[in-house]
C-alpha positions in Angstrom: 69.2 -71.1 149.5 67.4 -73.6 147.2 66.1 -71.0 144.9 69.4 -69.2 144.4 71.4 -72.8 143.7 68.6 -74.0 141.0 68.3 -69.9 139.9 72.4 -69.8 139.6 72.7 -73.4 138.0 69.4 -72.5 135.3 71.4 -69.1 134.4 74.5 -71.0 134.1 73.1 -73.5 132.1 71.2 -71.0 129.5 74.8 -69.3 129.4 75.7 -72.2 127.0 73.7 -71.0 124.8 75.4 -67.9 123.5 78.6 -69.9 122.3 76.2 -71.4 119.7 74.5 -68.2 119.2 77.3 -66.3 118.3 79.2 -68.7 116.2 76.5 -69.3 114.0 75.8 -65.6 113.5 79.6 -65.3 112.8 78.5 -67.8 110.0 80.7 -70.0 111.2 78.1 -72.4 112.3 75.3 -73.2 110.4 72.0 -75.6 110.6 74.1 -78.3 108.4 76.3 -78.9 111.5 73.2 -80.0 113.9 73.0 -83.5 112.4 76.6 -83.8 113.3 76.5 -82.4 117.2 73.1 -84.2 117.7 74.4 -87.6 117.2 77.5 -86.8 119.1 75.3 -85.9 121.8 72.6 -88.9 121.2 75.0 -91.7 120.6 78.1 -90.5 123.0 77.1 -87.9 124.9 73.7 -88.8 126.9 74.8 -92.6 127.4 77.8 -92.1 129.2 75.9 -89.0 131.2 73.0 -91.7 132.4 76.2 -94.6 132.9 78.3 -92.0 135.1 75.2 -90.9 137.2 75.0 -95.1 137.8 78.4 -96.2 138.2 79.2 -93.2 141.1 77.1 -95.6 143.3 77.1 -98.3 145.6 74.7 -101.0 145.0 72.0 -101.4 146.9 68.7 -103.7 147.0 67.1 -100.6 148.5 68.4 -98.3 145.7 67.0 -100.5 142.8 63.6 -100.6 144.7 63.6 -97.3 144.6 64.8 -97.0 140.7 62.0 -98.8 139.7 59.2 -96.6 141.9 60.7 -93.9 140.4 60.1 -95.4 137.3 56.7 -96.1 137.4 55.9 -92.7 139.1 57.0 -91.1 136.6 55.9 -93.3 133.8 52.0 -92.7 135.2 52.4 -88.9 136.1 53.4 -88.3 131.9 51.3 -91.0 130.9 48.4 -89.3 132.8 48.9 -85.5 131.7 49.4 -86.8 128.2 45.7 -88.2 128.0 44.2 -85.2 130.1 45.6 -82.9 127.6 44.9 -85.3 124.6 40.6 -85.4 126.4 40.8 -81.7 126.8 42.5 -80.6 122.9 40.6 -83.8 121.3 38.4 -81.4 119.3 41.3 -79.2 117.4 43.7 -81.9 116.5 43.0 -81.5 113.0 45.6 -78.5 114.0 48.9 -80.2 114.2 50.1 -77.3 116.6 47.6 -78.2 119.2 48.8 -82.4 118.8 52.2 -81.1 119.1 50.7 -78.9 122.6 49.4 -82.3 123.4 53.2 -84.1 124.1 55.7 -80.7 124.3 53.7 -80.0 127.9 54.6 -83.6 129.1 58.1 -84.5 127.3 60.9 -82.2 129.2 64.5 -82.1 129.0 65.2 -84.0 131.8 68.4 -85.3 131.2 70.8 -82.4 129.7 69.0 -79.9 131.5 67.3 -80.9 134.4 70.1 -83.3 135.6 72.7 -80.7 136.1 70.3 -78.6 138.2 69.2 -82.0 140.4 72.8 -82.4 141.0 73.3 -78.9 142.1 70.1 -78.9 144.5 71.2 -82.7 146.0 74.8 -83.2 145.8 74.7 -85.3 148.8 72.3 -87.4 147.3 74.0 -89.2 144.2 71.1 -91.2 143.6 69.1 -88.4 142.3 70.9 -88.3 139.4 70.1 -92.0 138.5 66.5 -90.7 139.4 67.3 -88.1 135.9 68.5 -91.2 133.3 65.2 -93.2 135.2 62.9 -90.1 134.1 64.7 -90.7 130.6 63.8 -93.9 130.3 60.1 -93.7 131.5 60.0 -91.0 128.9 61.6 -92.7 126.0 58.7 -95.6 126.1 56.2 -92.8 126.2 57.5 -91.0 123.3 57.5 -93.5 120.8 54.6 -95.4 122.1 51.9 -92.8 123.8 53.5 -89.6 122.3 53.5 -90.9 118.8 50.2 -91.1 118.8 48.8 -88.3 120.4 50.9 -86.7 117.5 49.6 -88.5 114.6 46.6 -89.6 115.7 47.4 -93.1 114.0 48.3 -96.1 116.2 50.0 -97.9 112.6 53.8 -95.1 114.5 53.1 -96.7 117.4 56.7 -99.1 118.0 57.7 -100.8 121.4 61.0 -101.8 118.9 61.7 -98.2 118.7 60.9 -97.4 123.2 63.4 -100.7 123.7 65.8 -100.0 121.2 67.8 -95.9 121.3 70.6 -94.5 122.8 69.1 -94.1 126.4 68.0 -97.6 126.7 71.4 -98.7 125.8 72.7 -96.3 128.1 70.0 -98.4 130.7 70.7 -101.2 129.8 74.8 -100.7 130.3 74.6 -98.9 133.3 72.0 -100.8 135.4 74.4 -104.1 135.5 77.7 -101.8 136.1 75.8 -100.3 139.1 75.5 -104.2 140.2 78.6 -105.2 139.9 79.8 -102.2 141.5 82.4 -101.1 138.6 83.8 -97.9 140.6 85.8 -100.6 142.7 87.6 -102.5 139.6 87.2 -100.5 137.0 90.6 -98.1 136.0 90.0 -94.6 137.4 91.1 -93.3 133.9 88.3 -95.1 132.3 85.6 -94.0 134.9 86.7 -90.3 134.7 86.1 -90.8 130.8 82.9 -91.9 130.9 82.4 -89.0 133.8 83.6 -86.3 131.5 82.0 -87.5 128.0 78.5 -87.4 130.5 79.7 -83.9 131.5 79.6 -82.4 127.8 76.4 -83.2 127.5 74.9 -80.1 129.0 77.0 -77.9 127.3 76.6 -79.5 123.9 72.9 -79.7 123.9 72.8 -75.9 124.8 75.3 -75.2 122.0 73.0 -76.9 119.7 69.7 -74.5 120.6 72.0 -71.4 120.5 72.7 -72.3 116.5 68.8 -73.4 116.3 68.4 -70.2 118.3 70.1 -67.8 115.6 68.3 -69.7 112.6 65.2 -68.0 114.1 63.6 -64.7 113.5 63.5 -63.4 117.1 60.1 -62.0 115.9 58.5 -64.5 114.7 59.8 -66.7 117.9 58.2 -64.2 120.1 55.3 -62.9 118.6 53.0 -66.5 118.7 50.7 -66.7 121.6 50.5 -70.6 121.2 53.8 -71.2 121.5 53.9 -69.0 125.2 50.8 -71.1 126.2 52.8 -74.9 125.7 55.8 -73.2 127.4 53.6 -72.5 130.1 51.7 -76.1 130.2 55.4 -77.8 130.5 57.4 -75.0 133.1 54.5 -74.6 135.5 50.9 -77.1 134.6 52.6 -80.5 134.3 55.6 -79.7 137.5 52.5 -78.5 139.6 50.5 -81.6 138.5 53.6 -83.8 139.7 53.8 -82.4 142.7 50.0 -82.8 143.9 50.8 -86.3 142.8 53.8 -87.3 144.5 53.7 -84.8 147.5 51.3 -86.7 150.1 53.0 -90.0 148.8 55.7 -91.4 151.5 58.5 -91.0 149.4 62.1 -89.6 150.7 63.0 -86.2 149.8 65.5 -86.8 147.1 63.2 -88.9 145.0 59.8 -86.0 145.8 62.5 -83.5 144.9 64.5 -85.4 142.1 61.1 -85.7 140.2 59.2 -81.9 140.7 62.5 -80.2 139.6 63.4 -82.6 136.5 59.2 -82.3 135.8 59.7 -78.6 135.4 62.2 -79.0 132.6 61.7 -77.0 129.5 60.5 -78.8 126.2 62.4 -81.9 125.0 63.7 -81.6 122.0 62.4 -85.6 121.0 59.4 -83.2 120.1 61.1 -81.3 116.9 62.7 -84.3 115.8 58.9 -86.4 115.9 57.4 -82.9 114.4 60.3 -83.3 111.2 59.6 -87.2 111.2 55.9 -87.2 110.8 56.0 -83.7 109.0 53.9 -82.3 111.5 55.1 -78.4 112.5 58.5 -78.5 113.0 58.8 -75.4 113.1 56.3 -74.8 116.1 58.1 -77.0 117.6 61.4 -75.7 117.1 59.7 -72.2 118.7 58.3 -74.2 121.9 61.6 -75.9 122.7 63.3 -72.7 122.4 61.2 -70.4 124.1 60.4 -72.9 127.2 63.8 -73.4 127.3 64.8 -69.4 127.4 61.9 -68.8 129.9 62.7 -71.8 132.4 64.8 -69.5 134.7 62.0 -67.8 135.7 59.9 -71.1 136.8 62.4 -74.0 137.7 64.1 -72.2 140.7 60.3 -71.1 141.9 59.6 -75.0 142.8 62.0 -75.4 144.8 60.1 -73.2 147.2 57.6 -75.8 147.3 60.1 -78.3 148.5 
């Protein structure tokens, strides 16, 4: 039953894709827009997604105990692939693709993606979706700490300003003290349902987006480079099987072993083209790993939840 839920919510999720897909081969979408629907989704979007997940819950000492193992679990499970790949591609990163291989297997999706098919697995257990925006945030201090340089290479991009201050840590850092006070007993039910439903475009949105990145593609060029099937393979099936020899003879409950194998096995993040375009180091490799893994993840995401 597992397998068909996480097969059904993948599928449904990938369908968002062809909106973007078509409109922009209608020409009535085009690459210009993507600034525009990224920060929508950024700034608006993935904030309120991480705040809803949060403020559905009752506090609970016990529940921010077990925020913050998941926290460092996951911290040390990226943290350690990143610098096994990084020991095992140290003699070709003069080859930005290979750099790039380095943090696209560790940095997933794990929020637009990999939340909505947590929820569908668990929805008795709200509190793995607060497990997803903890993943984020683990993540976020990697990528501009850790992942910057494994991509450059140079420790000068290295910025703990830039980990503390984006849009998910202010999503954090405004959700953790609502989940305290236990806003969903005084806040207006109008205002909680519109945070709930700005959270709930997310997934949608962010799929839009890779169906117009999607069409800007040659299909054969997307298709045809061996490298890029070998980093969609590190991040759907190396790093979620790494994560669950870690965390599968820990005592941990369930949801949380659960919560972090399925959100592991999230298709590239797409931090990774926007550090590529940054630091001018193959976007458009990039581009091709976070849309191939992405279009390939049905076929490995619903497969570990056999090992649950």
């Amino acid at each position: 039953m597992s397998f068909q839920i996480a097969l059904t919510q993948v599928l449904l999720t990938l369908f968002y894709i062809l909106p973007g897909y078509g409109i922009s081969k209608m020409k009535k979408a085009s690459a210009q827009h993507l600034p525009t629907l990224s920060a929508v989704l950024v700034y608006v979007c993935g904030p309120c997604l991480h705040i809803s997940a949060f403020i559905s819950m009752d506090f609970s000492w016990e529940g921010l105990r077990d925020m913050g193992l998941v926290f460092a679990l996951t911290f040390l499970l990226q943290a350690a692939f990143m610098a096994i790949l990084y020991v095992l591609l140290r003699r070709k990163q003069a080859d930005g693709r290979y750099r790039i291989w380095n943090i696209a297997s560790t940095l997933g999706n794990v929020g637009f993606f990999g939340l909505p098919v947590v929820k569908a697995l668990l929805p008795d257990h709200p509190e793995a979706a607060c497990y997803s925006a903890i993943f984020c945030v683990s993540m976020n201090v990697l990528v501009f700490t850790m992942g910057v340089y494994c991509l450059t290479n140079d420790k000068k991009f290295m910025s703990l300003r830039s980990a503390l201050l984006n849009p998910t840590m202010f999503g954090f850092a405004l959700a953790i003290p609502l989940y305290m006070l236990g806003a969903k007993n005084f806040l207006p039910r109008q205002a909680l349902d519109a945070v709930e439903l700005l959270g709930r475009m997310s997934t949608p949105l962010c799929m839009f987006i890779l169906g117009i990145r999607l069409a800007q593609s040659p299909l054969k060029r997307l298709f045809s480079q061996p490298l890029v099937y070998a980093v969609s393979l590190s991040k759907l099936a190396a790093f979620p099987l790494f994560c669950f020899a870690a965390v599968s003879f820990l005592p941990l409950a369930m949801p949380m072993k659960a919560s972090i194998v399925i959100l592991s096995a999230a298709p590239c993040a797409s931090i990774i083209l926007s550090l590529a375009e940054l630091h001018g180091s193959g976007a458009e490799f990039s581009a091709n790993c976070l849309l191939v893994s992405t279009l390939l993840c049905f076929l490995t995401m619903p497969l570990f939840t056999l090992l649950l």
